[in-house]
Structure formats: C-alpha cells, structure tokens
ZAMARGU-4260 file (C-alpha; in steps of 0.2 Angstrom, whole numbers, plus 5000, padded with zeros to 4 digits):
<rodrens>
0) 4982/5043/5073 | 4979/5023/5077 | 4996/5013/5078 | 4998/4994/5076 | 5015/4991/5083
5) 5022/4973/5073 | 5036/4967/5083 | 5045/4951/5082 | 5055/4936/5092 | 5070/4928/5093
10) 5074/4925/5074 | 5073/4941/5063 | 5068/4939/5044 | 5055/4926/5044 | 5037/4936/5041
15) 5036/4951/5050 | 5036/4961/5035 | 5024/4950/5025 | 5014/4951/5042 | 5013/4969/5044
20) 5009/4970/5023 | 4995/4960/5027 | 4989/4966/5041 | 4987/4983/5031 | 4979/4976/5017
25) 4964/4971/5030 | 4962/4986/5038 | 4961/4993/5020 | 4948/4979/5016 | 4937/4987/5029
30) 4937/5005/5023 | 4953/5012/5033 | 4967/5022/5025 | 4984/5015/5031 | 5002/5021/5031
35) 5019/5011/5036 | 5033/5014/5044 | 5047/5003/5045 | 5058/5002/5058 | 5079/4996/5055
40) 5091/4997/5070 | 5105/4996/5060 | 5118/5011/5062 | 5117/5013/5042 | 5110/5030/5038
45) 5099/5019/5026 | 5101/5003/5015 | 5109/5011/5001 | 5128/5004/5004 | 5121/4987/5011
50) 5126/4973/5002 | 5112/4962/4995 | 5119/4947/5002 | 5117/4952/5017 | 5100/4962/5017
55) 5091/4956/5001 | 5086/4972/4986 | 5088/4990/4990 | 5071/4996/4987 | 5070/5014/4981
60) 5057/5027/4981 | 5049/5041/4973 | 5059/5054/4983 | 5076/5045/4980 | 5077/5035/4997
65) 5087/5018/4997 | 5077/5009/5010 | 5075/4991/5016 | 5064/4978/5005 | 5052/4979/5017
70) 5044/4995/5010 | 5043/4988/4992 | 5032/4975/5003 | 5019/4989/5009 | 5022/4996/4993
75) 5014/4984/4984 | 5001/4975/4997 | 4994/4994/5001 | 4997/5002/4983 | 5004/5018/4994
80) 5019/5031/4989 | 5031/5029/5004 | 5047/5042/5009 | 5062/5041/5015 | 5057/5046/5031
85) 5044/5029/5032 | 5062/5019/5036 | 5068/5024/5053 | 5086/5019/5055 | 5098/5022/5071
90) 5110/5031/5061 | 5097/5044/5057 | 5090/5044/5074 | 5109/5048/5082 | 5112/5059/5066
95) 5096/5071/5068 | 5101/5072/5085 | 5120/5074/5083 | 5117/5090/5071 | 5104/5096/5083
100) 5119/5096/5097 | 5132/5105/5087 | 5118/5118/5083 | 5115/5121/5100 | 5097/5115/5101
105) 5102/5107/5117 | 5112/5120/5127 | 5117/5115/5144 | 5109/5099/5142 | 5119/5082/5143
110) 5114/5073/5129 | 5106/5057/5132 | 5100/5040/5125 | 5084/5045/5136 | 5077/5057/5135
115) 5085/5064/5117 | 5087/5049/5108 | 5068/5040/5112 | 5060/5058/5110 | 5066/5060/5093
120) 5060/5043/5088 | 5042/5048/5096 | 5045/5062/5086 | 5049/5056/5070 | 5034/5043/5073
125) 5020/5057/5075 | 5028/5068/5062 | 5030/5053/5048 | 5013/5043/5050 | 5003/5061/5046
130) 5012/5060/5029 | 4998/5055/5017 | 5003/5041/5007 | 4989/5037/4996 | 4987/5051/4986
135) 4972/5058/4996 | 4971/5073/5007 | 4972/5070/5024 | 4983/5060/5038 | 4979/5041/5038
140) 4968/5033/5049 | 4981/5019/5055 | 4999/5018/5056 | 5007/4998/5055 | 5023/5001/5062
145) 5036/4985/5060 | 5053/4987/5071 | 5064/4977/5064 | 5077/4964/5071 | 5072/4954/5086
150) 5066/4961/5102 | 5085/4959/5115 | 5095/4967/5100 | 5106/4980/5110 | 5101/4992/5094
155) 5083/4988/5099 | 5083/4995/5115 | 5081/5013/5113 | 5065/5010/5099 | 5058/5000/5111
160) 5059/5011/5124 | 5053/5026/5115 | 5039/5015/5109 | 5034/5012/5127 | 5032/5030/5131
165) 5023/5031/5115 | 5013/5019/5121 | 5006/5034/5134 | 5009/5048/5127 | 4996/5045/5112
170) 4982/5041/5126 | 4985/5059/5132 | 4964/5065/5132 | 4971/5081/5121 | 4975/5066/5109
175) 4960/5058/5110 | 4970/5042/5103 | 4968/5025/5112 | 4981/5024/5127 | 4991/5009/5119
180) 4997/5005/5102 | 4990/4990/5095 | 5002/4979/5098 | 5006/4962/5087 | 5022/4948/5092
185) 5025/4938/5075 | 5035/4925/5084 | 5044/4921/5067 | 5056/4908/5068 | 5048/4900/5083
190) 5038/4887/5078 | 5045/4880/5063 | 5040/4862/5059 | 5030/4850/5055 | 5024/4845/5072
195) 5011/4856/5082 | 5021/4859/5098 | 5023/4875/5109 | 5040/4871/5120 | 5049/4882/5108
200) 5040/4896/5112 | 5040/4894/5131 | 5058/4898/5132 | 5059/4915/5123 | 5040/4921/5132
205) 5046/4916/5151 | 5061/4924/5148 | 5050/4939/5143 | 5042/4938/5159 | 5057/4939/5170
210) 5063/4922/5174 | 5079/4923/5164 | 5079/4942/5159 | 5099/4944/5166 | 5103/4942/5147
215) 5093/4956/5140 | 5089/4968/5154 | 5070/4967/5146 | 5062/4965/5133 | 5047/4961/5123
220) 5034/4958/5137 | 5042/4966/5151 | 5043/4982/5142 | 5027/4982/5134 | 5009/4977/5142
225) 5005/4960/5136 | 5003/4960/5117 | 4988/4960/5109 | 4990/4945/5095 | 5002/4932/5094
230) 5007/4928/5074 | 5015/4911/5074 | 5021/4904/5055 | 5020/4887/5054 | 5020/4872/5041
235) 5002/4869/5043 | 4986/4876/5055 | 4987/4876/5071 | 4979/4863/5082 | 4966/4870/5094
240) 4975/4860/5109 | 4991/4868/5103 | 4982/4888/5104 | 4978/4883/5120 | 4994/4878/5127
245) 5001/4896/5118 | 4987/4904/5127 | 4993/4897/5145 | 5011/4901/5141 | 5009/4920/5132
250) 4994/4926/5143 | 4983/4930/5128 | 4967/4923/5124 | 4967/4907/5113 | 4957/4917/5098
255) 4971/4931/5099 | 4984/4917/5095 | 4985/4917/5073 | 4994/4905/5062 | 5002/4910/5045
260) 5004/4893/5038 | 5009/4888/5021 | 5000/4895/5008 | 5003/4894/4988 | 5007/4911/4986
265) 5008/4925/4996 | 4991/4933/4992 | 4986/4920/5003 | 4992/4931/5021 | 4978/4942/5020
270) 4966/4930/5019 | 4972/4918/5031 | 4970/4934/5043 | 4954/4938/5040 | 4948/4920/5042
275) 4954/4921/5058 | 4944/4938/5062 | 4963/4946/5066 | 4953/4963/5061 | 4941/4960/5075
280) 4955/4960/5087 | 4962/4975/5080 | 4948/4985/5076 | 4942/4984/5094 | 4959/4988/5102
285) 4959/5006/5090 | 4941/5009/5094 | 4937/5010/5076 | 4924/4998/5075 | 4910/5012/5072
290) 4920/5018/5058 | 4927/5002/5049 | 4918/4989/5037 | 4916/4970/5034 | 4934/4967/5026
295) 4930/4965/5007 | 4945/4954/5000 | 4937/4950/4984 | 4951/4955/4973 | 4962/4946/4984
300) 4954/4933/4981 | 4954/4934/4963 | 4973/4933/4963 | 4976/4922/4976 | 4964/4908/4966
305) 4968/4915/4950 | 4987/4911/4953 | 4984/4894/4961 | 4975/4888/4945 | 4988/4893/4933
310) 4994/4881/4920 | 5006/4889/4905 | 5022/4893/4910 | 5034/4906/4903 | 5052/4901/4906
315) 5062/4916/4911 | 5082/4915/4912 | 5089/4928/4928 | 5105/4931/4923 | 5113/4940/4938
320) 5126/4942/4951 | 5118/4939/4967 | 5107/4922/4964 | 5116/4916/4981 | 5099/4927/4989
325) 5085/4927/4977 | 5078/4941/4988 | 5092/4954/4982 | 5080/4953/4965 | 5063/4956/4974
330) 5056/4967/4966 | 5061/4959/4950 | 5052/4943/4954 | 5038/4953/4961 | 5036/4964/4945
335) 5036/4946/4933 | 5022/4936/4945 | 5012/4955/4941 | 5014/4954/4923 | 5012/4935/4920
340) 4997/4933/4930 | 4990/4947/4922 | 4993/4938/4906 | 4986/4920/4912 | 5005/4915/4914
345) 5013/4906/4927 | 5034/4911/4931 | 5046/4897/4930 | 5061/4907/4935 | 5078/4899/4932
350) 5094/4908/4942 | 5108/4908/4933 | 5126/4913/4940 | 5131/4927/4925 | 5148/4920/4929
355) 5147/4901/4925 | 5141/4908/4909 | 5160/4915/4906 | 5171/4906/4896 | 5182/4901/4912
360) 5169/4893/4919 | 5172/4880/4907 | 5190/4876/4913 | 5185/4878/4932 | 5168/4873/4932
365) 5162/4864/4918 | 5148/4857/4924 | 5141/4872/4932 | 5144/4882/4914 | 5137/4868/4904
370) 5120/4867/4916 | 5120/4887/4915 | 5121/4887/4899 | 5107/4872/4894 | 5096/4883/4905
375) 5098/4899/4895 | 5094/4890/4878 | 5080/4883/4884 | 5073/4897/4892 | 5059/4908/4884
380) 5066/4924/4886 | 5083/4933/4895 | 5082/4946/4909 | 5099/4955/4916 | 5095/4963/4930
385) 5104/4978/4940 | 5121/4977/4950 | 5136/4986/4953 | 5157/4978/4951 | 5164/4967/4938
390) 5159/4952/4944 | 5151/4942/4930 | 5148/4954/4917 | 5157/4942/4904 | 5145/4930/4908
395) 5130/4947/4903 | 5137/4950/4889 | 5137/4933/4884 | 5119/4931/4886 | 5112/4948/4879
400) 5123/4941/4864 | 5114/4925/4864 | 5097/4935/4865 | 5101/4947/4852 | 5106/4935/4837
405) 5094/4921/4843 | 5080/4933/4842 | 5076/4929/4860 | 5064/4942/4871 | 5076/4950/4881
410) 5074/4966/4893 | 5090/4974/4904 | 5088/4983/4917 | 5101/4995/4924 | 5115/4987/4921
415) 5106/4976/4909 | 5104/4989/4898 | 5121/4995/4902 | 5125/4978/4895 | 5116/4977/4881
420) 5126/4992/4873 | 5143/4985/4878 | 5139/4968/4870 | 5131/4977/4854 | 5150/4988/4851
425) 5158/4973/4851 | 5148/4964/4842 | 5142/4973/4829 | 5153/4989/4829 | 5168/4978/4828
430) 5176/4988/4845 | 5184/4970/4855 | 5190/4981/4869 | 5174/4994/4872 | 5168/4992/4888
435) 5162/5002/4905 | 5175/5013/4915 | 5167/5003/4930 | 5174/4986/4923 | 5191/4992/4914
440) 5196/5011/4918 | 5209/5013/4903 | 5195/5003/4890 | 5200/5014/4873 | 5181/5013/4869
445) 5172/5020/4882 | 5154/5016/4877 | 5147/5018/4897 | 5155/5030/4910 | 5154/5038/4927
450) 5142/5051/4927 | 5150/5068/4929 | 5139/5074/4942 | 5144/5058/4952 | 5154/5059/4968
455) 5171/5047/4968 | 5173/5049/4988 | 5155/5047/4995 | 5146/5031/4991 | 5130/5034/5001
460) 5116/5043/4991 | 5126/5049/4978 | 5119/5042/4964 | 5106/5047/4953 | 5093/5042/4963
465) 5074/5042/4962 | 5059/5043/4951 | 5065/5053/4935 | 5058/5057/4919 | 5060/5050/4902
470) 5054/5058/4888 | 5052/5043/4874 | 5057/5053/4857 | 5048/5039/4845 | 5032/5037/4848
475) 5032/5020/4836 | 5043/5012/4846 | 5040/4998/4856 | 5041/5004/4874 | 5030/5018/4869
480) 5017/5007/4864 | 5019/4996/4880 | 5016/5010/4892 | 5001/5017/4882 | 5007/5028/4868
485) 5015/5042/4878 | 5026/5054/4874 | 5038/5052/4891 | 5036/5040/4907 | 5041/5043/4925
490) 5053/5027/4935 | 5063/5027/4946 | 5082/5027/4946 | 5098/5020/4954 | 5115/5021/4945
495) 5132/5030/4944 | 5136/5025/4925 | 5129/5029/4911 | 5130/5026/4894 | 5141/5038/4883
500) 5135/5052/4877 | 5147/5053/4863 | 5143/5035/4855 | 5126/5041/4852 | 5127/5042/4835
505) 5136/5027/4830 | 5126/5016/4840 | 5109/5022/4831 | 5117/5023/4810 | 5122/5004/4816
510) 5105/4998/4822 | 5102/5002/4842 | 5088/5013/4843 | 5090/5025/4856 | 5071/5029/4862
515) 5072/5038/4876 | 5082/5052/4883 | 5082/5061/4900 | 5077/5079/4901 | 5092/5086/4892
520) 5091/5075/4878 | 5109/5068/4881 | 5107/5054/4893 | 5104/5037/4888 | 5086/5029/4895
525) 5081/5017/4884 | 5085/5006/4870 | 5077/4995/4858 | 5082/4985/4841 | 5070/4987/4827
530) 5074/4969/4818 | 5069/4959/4835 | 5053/4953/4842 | 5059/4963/4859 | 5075/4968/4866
535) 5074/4981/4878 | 5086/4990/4889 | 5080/5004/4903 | 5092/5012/4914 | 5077/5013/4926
540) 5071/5002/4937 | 5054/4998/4933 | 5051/4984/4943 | 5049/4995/4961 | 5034/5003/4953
545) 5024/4987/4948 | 5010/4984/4958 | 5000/4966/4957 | 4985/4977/4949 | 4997/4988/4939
550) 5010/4977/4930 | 5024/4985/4924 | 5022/4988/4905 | 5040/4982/4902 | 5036/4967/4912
555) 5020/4963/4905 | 5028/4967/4886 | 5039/4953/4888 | 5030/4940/4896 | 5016/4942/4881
560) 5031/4943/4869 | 5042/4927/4878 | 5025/4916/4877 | 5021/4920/4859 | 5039/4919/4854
</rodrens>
C-alpha cells in the first residue's frame, strides 16, 4: 500500500479536504485505484452529536457511520463506498484502546500515549486502507490520508507521531512499500489575498524548522522529513518570483510549490493539479510510474466547461434551520448542482431562515419575514431539508403549505417530509393541534413520533442510521418512475421520528399517497400528492448518494419539474 499523507497549516477548514479529493481524482485519472481516510482529532467518538454550526453536515454512510463532510467529498470526487472505520477520531483511538485495557490485552503493561496509542493508529491505518472501496476485488493501490485540524493542535500530536513511525515502518523490505508516505502541506489559510507575497508563510515554516518551536514542541517539518509538495490557495496564480521565494523559505523545489487559485466551480481542482504535473511529483515518490497512465480528465472537463457555460437558471428556495453555515446542507447543494447540470440548468440557491417565515417574525422582524417571504414566491420550487429541535418548524410548515396549494415543486427531506405530513393534518384533516412528539410532547394528534426502537438516554448512534431499504408499493407513482420503475430502492437514513403508523389510513382516504414502506410494511418512507405536478417527501436522505455522474433521481425530478413548472 502507497500513502499520500495530506496535512495542513496554521488555519484548519480552508481546502485540505477539497485538496485530498482532488488529488485522488488524478491518481484515478492515471489508471490507480484509490481509497481515503480521513483523519479528526476531536475526542468525539464520531460527528454524529456535533452541531452543524460548528462542523458543517454530518455525512453518513452505507454502514450507518456519522462521519465528517469530508468523506461525502471523497465520496463523490472518487465515486467510492467509504466505512465508518475511513474516519479516525481520538475518541475511537483511546476507546479501542481503553476496552483493550479492561480486557487485559495489556497485562503488566503501563499504558501509554506511545507506544499503545500511536500503534493502534498505525494499526487502524494498515488495517483500513486494505478495505476495497470501489466495488472491486482487491486492496487499493494508494491511500490519501488527510489528518485534520492544523499541525501544533495538542489532539494532533499523537497522529502525527504515529504517522512518523509509519513513515518507516511501511519501508520495511518485507513490505516492499516505499520508505516514506508521500507527504503533501496544503498551507490553507496562509496565503489569502490578492497580492503575491510569501512573508506569511515564512512565520508558520521557520517555526517548523526550530527557531520558535517552544510553542509546539514540534511539528509539521520537524516531525516529518521535508514535505514533498506545498498546496497554497490563493486568489489568483502564483507568480514565478513568488514560487521562488516559497522554494527558499520551505526547502522544496520551486515545481513542487502548487496553487489552487480561484476557479468557477470546484471541478476546476483537478485540473489545476494536473496542469501543474502535481501527479508527476507523486507518482515518482510512490514508485508507481511503471504502473500509472497519462491522467485522462476528459469527463472533468466536460463538467467543469459544461458548468461554466450554463445559462437557465432554476430558482430553488432552502428553507432550513442552519442557513447561518451553508455547509451543514452540503450534500444537499451538492446533490442539486448533480441533477441541474445534468439537465442543462444552473442552481440559483436562495437560503431562507424557516423561522422568519413564522408569523412572529412579522412583529420582531418584519423586514427579514417580508424579504423571506418575497423570495419563496418567487422561487421555482421549495426544498425543506433535515434537522433535529423545534426551531423554525412554523416557518416549514408555512412553506410546504405555500407549495402544496400553489402547486409549487416541492421535495422534503427527513424532516421535510416529516413536515409535509404535519402541514397536510392541519390543513386538510382539519387537526389545528397535530403535530411531532419532538416539537409538542402532549400534541393530542400525534401524526409523527419517536420511534420505539429509539433510545431516550443515549444520543450518539442511536438512530436509525444507514443505507436502508424501501420497497415502493405503486409502481405508477411518481418516485417510482424517477428512479427507473423499480419496485424498492436502497438510501440512506438518519432520524429518530417517524411518522405514525396509525394515521396511515386517514392520510391516504384524504389524498396523501403513501408510496413507500420499509421492510415491514408499517413505516412511513415516502409520500407524494397525486393532484400536483411534484410534491415529494422521503424520510431518507438521498442527497449523500448523489454522485456528479449519478444525480439523485429525486433531485434530478425536481429540477426538470421546477424548470417546466
């Protein structure tokens, strides 16, 4: 196994997982198979009880795993199948070796951060990059490893340690693995600007080299050799003069010194790689040149250039509680620019804050619920994303209510959908006070509730997590027909509410058509109305599976629907 170690600066969240995307998608270009891993030193177990304000979406996978954004990145650039075991936290580190302590496993032993802790990262590195990811037999050919944060983190230390002794232990001759990871510094957040200068990296990089390293006790450089490639974003290309002066400061050669400038669209990252032969580099390092191809990025592209020379627009309201960071609806936004491109469409996004659609905005805020409120009547269709607590689920309602009797495209996701049938029993069932146990826990009308097989004392991975199927009992409806005339489809799940089995009956004799069912033929999936162009709700998430050359057939439904509306 190959690794290409993608570590980072002093600002964390500014391109390292972009970076590492990309670099995967070029190593794929030229004929290697590539798996990820994603590194987190948070103490969390995982990113399930995270709040999105703080760390964007969760992302979850196929097996259940809530794991950083990051993952939904190299889900989507590498078109892979990742695990819950491709996102290393400390928490699990310390909680794998904590249970193997109270087992016994290390009798007489004193426990340590070194050798115990660093060895079950090295572990857990060798063990998870063998995992086959694409769907083929067989362990990868190279593994981009992205350790999150910024290098001098105290959380960092022990990864970085551990990946130091990795750094020799894979060049053991039984191995016969290259002596060093490939190693890759994205200095994000150093070089921000308009103006080609490099004195803000030479504080962070002499620092590395010892002169002020009190602070840290070491880091990037003085831990590692001297890194490969240095990754610098910036507003636009570097100057050659500028790469020169890198080159003196960071002791690597001027063509090992990339720039990820600013590009239209994000499709862009490979390119910009490949332009500046960052495979080259790379491919050398791993001794894989024999083995690897020219880096064909035709279909890259196609989709960058295709993107760039969009003209219609689809006007999509995002009514949703956590607007204040666009990423905590990633894969949402992800999952449109898939299924608008795909239909010749350019995404004009508006956010809307669900509660200065309520009807107390207008008393607090009124100038904030009047400008939500233009912005959903003008808009082409409505999408209500997931989200947990009661925040701004008047403002939902209000707007699946606007979408429903204005026949306006509308698709409600999770919660969406969770709305959608709320909104429905008051409306047209004529039950004012039905609502979710989540929201009001004495509602007489109960239409959505906590699922019994939930857990009311745990919160982390206790919900109904994971790719789960759903058997689509009409195959004349509307959902059926978008993913192909099947008779069940297989998403992926995130909730702890559902809604009510017992109001089944008297949603469907009053008009909600209840499509799909889970494998018992009780729980709620999907819904549809039959006198509108397209209003759909999921209980899924169909967004994480979306892939730029898979759109999501719910996604790519309602952009054709919103632009012929």
């Amino acid at each position: 196994m190959k690794y290409v170690l993608v570590t980072g600066g002093v600002v964390s969240g500014l391109g390292k997982g972009v970076t590492a995307s990309s670099i995967g998608v070029v190593l794929e270009a030229c004929g290697l198979r590539v798996t990820s891993i994603k590194i987190d030193p948070y103490l969390n177990t995982d990113a399930g009880t995270m709040s999105p304000f703080e760390h964007g979406e969760v992302f979850v996978l196929d097996d259940g795993g809530e794991v950083d954004l990051d993952l939904g990145n190299y889900e989507r650039f590498l078109d892979v199948t990742l695990t819950k075991d491709n996102n290393i936290t400390t928490g699990k580190i310390y909680q794998s070796v904590l249970d193997k302590e109270r087992k016994g496993d290390y009798l007489g032993k004193t426990v340590q951060v070194v050798p115990h802790i660093t060895d079950a990262i090295k572990d857990w590195i060798e063990s998870v990059s063998l995992i086959p990811v694409d769907g083929k037999e067989g362990q990868a050919d190279v593994c981009v490893i992205e350790l999150g944060g910024t290098v001098g983190d105290i959380e960092s230390m022990p990864f970085i340690e551990a990946l130091r002794q990795l750094s020799f232990s894979v060049g053991k001759p039984d191995k016969k693995i290259l002596p060093y990871p490939c190693e890759l510094d994205s200095c994000s957040g150093c070089c921000w600007g308009a103006e080609n200068k490099a004195n803000t990296t030479q504080c962070p990089r002499t620092k590395s080299f010892g002169i002020d390293s009190s602070l840290f006790g070491m880091s990037l450089c003085s831990v590692f050799d001297m890194p490969l490639i240095f990754i610098f974003p910036f507003l636009q290309p570097l100057l050659e003069a500028t790469k020169a002066k890198l080159s003196q400061f960071c002791h690597v050669p001027a063509a090992n010194i990339l720039n990820i400038h600013d590009v239209p669209n994000i499709w862009h990252v490979p390119l910009l790689l490949r332009n500046q032969n960052a495979h080259h580099s790379i491919l050398k390092q791993l001794n894989l040149t024999s083995v690897a191809t020219a880096p064909d990025l035709d279909s890259w592209t196609k989709m960058a250039e295709t993107f760039d020379n969009l003209t219609d627009h689809v006007k999509i309201a995002m009514v949703g509680k956590y607007i204040g960071l666009t990423d905590s609806y990633l894969s949402v936004v992800k999952a449109l620019l898939h299924a608008c491109i795909a239909c010749s469409l350019k995404p004009q996004i508006e956010w809307i804050a669900a509660s200065d659609l309520e009807d107390e905005s207008e008393k607090s805020t009124p100038e904030a619920h009047a400008a939500a409120w233009k912005i959903l009547k003008s808009a082409e269709c409505v999408l209500v994303p997931g989200g947990f607590g009661d925040r701004g689920v008047s403002g939902m309602v209000l707007a699946a209510k606007y979408a429903r009797e204005n026949k306006v495209p509308y698709l409600g996701i999770c919660l969406g959908m969770q709305i959608a049938v709320i909104e429905f029993a008051r409306s047209v069932l004529g039950l004012e006070r039905a609502n979710s146990t989540e929201f009001d826990a004495q509602t007489p009308d109960p239409v959505v509730i906590f699922m019994p097989e939930g857990s009311r004392t745990h919160m982390g991975s206790t919900m109904r997590l994971g790719s789960r199927r759903t058997h689509l009992e009409s195959r004349d409806s509307l959902t059926s027909k978008l993913y192909g005339d099947v008779c069940y489809v297989d998403e992926r799940h995130r909730h702890r509410y559902e809604v009510n089995p017992e109001v089944s009956q008297v949603l469907e004799e009053a008009g909600l058509r209840l499509v799909g069912k889970d494998d018992t033929g009780k729980r709620i999936e999907v819904i549809e109305l039959h006198d509108h162009p397209f209003y759909v709700g999921v209980q899924f998430h169909p967004e994480f599976k979306s892939r730029p050359t898979r759109p999501s057939p719910l996604f790519l439904g309602k952009s054709l629907f919103s632009f012929q509306n």
